[in-house]
NUVEX-712134 format. One record per residue: residue in one letter; x, y, z of N, C-alpha, C in turn. Coordinates in steps of 0.02 Angstrom, whole numbers, plus 50000, padded with zeros to 5 digits. Layout:
BEGIN
AXYZXYZXYZ;...
# end
This chain:
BEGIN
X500424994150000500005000050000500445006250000;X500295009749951500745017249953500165024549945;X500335027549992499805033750012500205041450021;X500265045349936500135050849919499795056849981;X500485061149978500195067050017500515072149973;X499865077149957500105085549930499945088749974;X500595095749963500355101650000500725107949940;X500265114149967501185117249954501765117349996;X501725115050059502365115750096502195108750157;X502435112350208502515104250259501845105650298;X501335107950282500815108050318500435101350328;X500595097150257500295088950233500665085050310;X501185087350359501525083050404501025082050455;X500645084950482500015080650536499545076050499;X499495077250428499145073450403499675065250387;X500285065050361500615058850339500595057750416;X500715061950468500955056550519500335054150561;X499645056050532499085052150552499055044850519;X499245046950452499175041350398499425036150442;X500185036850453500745030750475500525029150543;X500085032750583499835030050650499235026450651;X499115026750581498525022450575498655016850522;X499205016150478499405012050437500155013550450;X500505009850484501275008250498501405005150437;X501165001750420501534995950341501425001850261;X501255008950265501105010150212501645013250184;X501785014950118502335017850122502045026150090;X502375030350103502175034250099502825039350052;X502225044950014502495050649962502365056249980;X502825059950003502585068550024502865072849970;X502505076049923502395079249883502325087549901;X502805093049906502525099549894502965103149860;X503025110949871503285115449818503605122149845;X504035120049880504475125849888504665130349840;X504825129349764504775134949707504245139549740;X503695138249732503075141549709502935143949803;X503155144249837502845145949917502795152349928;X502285155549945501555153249980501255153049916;X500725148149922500305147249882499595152949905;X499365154349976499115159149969499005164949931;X499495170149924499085175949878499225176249794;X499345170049793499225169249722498435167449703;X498515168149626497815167649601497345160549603;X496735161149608496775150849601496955150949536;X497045154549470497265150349412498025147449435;X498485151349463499015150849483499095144149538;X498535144049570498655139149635498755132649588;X497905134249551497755128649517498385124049465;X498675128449438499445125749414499965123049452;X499895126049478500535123949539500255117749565;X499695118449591499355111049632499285105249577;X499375104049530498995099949486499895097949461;X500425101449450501105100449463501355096249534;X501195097249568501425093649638500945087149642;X500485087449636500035080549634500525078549600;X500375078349513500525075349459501425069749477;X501895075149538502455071549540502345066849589;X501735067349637501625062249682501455055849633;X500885056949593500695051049555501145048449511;X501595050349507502075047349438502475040549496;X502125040349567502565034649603501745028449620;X501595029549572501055024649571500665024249654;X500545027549668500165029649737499555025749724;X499035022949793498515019649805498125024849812;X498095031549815497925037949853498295043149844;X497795047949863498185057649857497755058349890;X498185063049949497845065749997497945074149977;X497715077449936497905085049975497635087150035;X498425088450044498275089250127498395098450137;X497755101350114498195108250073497465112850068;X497125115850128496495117450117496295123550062;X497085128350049496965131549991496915127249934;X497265123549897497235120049845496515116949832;X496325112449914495665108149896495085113749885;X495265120149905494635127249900494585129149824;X495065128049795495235130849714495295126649677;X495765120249685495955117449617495605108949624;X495295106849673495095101349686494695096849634;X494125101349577493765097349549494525096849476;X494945103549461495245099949401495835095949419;X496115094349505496515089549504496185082649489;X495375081449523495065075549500494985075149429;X494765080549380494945078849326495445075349298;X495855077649295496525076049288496805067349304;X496675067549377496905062249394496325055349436;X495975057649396495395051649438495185049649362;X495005042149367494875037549433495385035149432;X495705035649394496595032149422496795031749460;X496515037949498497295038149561496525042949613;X496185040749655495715043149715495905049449744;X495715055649752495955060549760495445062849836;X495825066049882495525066349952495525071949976;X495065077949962495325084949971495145085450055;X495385090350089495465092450141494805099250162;X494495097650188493875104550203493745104950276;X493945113750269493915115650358493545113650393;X493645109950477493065106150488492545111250519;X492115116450499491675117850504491125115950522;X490975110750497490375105550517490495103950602;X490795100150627491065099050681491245104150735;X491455109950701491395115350737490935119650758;X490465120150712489805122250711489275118450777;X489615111550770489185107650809489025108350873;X489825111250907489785114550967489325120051003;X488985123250964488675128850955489075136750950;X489605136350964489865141850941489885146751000;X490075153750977490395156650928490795151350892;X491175152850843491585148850806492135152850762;X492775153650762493085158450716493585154550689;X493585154650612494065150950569494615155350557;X495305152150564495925155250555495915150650464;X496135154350412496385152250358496865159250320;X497105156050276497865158950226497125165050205;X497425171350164497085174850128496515172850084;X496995168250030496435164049963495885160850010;X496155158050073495505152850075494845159250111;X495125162750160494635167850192494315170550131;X493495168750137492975173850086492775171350042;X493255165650036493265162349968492465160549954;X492255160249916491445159449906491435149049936;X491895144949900491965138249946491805139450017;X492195144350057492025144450137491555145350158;X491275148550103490695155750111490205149250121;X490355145750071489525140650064489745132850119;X490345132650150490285128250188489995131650251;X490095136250269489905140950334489015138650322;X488915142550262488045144550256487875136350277;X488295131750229487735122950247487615121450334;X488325123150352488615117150421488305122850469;X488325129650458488525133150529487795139050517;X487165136050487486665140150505486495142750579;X486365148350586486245150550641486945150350716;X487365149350680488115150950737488415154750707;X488775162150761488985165350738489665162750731;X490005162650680490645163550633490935168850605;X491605170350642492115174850599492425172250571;X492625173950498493235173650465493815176750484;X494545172250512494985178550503495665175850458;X495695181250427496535180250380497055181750408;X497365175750403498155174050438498715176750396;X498965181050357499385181950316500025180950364;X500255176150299500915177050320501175168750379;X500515168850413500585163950462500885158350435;X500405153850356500695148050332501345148950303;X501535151750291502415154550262502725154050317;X502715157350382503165156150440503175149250477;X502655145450450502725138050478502945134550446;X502975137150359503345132850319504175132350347;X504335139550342505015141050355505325139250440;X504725137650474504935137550537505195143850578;X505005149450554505445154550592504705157950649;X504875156850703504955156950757504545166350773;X504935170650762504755175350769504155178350720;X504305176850665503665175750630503075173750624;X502925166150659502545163550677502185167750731;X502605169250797502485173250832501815179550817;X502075183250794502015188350776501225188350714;X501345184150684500605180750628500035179350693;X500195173450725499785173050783499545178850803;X499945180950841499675188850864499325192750849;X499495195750792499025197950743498395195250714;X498005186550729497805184750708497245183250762;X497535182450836497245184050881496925189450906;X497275194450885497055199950905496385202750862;X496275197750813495685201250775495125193650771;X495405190950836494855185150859494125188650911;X493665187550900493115188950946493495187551017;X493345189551082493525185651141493085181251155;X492405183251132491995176651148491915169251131;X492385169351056492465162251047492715156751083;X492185150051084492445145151104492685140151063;X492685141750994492865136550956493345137550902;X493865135150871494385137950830494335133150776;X494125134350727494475130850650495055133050627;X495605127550629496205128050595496235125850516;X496035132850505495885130850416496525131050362;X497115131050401497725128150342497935125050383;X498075117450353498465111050354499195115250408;X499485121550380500045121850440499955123650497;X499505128550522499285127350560499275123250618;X499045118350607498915111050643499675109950673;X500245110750638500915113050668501215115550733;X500875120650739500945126250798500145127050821;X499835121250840499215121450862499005123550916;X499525121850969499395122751052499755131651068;X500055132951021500515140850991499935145150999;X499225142550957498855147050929498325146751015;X498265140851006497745141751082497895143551144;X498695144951132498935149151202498825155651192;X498855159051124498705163951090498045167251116;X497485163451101496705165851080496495163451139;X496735159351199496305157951259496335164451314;X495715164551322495685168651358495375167351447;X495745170651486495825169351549494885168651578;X494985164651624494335162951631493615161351584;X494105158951545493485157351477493525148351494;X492975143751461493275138451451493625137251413;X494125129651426494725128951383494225127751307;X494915130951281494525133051193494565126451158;X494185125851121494115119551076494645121450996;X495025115450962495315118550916494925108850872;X494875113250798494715107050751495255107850679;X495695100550680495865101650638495665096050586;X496155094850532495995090950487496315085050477;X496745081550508497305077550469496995070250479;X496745070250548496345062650571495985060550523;X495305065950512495105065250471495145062350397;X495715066650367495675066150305496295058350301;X496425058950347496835048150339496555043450343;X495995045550391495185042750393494995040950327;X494975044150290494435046250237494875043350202;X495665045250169496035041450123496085032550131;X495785030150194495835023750202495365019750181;X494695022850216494045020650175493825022450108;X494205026450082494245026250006494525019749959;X495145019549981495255012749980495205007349982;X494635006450028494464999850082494894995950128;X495175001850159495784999250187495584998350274;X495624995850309495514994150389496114999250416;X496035003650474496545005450530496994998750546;X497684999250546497814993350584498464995550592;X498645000550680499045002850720499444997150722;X499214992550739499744987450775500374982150702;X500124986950638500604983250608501214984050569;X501594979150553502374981050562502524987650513;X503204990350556503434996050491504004992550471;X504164987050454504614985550412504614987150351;X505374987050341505594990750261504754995850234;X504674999750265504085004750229504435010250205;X504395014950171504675019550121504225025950128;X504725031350144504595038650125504765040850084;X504635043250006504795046549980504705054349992;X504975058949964504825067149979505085069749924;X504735074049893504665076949844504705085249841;X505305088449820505085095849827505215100949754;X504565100749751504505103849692504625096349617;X504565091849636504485086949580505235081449614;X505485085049641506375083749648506505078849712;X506635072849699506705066749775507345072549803;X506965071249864507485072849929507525071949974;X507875073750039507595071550112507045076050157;X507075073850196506705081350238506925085550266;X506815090650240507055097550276507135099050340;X507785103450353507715104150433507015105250453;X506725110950412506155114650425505705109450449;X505655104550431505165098050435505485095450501;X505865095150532506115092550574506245095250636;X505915104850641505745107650688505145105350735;X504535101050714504105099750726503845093250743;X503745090550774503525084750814503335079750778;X502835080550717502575076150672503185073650596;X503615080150612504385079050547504685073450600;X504875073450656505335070550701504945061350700;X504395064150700504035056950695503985051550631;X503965056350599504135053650520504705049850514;X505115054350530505875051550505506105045150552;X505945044050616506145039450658505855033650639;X505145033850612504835028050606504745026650538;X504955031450484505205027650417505675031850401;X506205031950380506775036450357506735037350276;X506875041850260507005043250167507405038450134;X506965032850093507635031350084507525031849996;
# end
């Protein structure tokens, strides 16, 4: 079994390292695009190229699955990557969990990249899942770029700014880019506020390994071996290893120990 992950950057890493905690024997392809980063304030014609480029080098390794793990891409380019590459190759887009968040009753405020905030996609997942709960949109600029790169002060500072134009009354947080999910507990030290209850955060990666398995017809099965299993990594089309950058973060560190590049 081999299971395809896109992003534009290492945001797809909570998602592969759900994959491998739920399938140890799979081998796995991480696919993104440091050329082209941020994929945010580009155009979707632009995303849409770029995304349909980074798939395309995942699939050239005969993958069981593609996960974009990439909530701008799955907002913009999702129906012409299935063009493209279905039914050949099962394509698994990533959508803010809204639904789930909504469920809580709310308030509810979604953190996403620029492209995805407004996007008429959000617009109409909000209107289905989250009738009658109030929802803010807020735009993170800048945030998914500083998690790509790992820099620290940046991240910082995106948060901040991103908090600071959070309602205080929210109890519920959608982490609507894949990086995100990265610096998760970053953001909820951020936006919690003192004597509130502890804040709820929803992300995506469980989910969508979830979803890439039963696409498949594949069973969870934690308990089985990682022998000889295979990471490939892909940047920008180009085999390589993983980046330090990838290796700042808990889910890179996990990767590499329990299958190495080879």
């Amino acid at each position: 079994m081999k299971i395809a992950l896109m992003d534009s950057g290492i945001g797809l890493l909570p998602a592969a390292a759900a994959v491998r905690r739920l399938r140890p024997d799979a081998d796995l392809v991480l696919s993104w695009d440091p050329d082209g980063m941020p994929w945010g304030p580009r155009t979707p014609e632009d995303i849409t190229e770029r995304a349909i480029a980074v798939a395309e080098a995942a699939a050239a390794h005969e993958p069981d699955v593609l996960i974009v793990a990439c909530n701008t891409a799955s907002v913009h380019s999702l129906p012409a990557m299935r063009a493209r590459l279905e039914p050949r190759l099962p394509v698994i887009g990533t959508v803010p969990a809204i639904k789930p968040a909504a469920a809580g009753g709310g308030p509810v405020a979604i953190w996403a990249t620029p492209a995805t905030t407004g996007s008429a996609y959000q617009r109409g997942l909000i209107e289905r899942f989250a009738d009658g709960v109030t929802v803010t949109e807020v735009a993170c600029p800048g945030l998914a770029d500083a998690v790509h790169h790992a820099d620290d002060e940046a991240i910082d500072a995106a948060i901040a700014s991103a908090a600071a134009r959070t309602p205080q009354d929210v109890t519920t947080l959608v982490l609507g880019c894949t990086n995100y999910e990265l610096v998760a507990e970053r953001i909820r030290a951020a936006v919690q506020r003192p004597g509130r209850p502890p804040l709820v955060l929803h992300g995506t990666a469980g989910a969508v390994a979830a979803q890439a398995l039963r696409r498949i017809g594949v069973e969870p099965a934690p308990e089985a071996t990682t022998a000889d299993t295979t990471l490939t990594v892909l940047l920008s089309g180009r085999e390589a290893t993983l980046p330090d950058t990838a290796l700042s973060y808990d889910e890179g560190r996990f990767l590499r120990a329990v299958s190495p590049v080879r």
